[in-house]
Structures are given as structure tokens and as C-alpha cells.
DRENTORZA-504386 format. One record per residue (C-alpha): residue number from 1; x, z, y. Coordinates in pm, whole numbers, plus 50000, padded with zeros to 5 digits. Each point is the difference from the previous one (the first is absolute). Layout:
<rec NUM; <X; Z; Y>>
...
***
This chain:
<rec 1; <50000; 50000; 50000>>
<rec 2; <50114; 49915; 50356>>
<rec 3; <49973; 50186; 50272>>
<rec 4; <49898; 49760; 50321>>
<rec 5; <50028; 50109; 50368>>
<rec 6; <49775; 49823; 50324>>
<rec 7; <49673; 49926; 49821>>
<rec 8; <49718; 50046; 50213>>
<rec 9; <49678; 50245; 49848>>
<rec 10; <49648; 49837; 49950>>
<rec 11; <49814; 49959; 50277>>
<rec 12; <49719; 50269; 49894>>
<rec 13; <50317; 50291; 49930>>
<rec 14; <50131; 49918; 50291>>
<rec 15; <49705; 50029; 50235>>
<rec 16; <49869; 50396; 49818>>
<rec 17; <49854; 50209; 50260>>
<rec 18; <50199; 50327; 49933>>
<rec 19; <49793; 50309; 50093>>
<rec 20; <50177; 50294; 50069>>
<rec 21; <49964; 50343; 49829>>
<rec 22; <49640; 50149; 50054>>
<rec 23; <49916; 50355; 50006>>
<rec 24; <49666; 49926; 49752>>
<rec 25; <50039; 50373; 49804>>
<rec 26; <49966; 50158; 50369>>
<rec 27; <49677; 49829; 50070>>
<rec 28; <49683; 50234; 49998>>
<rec 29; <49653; 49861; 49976>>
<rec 30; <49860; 49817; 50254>>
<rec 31; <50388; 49964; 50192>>
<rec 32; <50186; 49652; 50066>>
<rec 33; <50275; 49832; 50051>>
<rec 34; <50086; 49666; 50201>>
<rec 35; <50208; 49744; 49864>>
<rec 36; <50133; 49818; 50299>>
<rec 37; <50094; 49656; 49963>>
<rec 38; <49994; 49644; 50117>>
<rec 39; <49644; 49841; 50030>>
<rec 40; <50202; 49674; 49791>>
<rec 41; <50142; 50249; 49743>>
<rec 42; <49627; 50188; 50000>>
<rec 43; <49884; 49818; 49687>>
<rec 44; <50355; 50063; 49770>>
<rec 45; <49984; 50359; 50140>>
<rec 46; <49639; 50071; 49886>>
<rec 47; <50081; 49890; 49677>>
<rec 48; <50318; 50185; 49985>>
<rec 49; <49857; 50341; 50109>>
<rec 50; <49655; 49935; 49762>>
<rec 51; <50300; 49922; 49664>>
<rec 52; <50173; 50330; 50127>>
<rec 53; <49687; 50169; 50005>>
<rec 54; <49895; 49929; 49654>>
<rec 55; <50347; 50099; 49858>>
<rec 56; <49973; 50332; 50178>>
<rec 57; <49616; 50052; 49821>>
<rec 58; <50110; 49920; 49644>>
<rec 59; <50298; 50296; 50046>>
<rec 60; <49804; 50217; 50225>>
<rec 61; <49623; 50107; 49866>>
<rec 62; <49772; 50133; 50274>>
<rec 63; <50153; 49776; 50232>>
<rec 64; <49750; 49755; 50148>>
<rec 65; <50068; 49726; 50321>>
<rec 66; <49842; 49706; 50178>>
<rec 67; <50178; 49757; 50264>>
<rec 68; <49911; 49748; 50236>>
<rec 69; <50150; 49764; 50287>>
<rec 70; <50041; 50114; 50385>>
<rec 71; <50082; 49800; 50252>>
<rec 72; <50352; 50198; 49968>>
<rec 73; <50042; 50054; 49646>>
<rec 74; <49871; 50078; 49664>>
<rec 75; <49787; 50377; 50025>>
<rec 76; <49982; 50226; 49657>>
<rec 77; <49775; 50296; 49975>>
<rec 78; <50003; 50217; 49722>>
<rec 79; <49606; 50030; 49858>>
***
């Protein structure tokens, strides 16, 4: 096996929206948090946050969320 240097990633690794760390265990019922973004990254950061989201609920029972886009971001609320 070779090792090669200079070859560009895919398009669709290249262009991940990375969302930083988000402090979903401190999140009481009923509280939120804004995602703040770029309204042409809004789409890719929804689906980010909502993949995150149901990661966090398959390790973390009792934990419930919903999200939605704002004209500055993606919102979660803990229901």
C-alpha cells in the first residue's frame, strides 16, 4: 500500500458543518439553546444539530429535544 500526499477530500467531507460542543446534559425542561450560524449554512446545521441530538437520546434516557430554524441559527429546547 502507498501512502499518497495532495489529494483533495470529496466534496460532501469537505463542506461538514462542524458544531461545536453543546452543553445538552445541563439543559432543564422547557430551557434552550441557540445555535448561531450562517443563514447559507442554516440547512447543514439543522441537520447536524437534529443527528447530534439523536446520538445524545439513544445514550442518554429521559433526555427529550426539539429544534427549529431562526433567522440567526438553529434553536434546541429540551421537552
Amino acid at each position: 500500500m502507498k501512502i499518497e500526499k495532495g489529494i483533495p477530500l470529496p466534496a460532501r467531507i469537505a463542506k461538514r458543518v462542524r458544531v461545536g460542543p453543546l452543553p445538552l446534559k445541563d439543559l432543564r425542561v422547557g430551557d434552550s439553546i441557540l445555535v448561531e450560524c450562517d443563514i447559507s449554512e442554516i440547512e447543514r446545521v439543522l441537520h447536524s444539530v437534529r443527528v447530534r441530538l439523536s446520538r445524545f437520546k439513544q445514550l442518554n434516557q429521559g433526555f427529550d429535544f426539539s429544534s427549529t430554524k431562526e433567522k440567526k441559527g438553529v434553536r434546541i429546547w429540551r421537552v
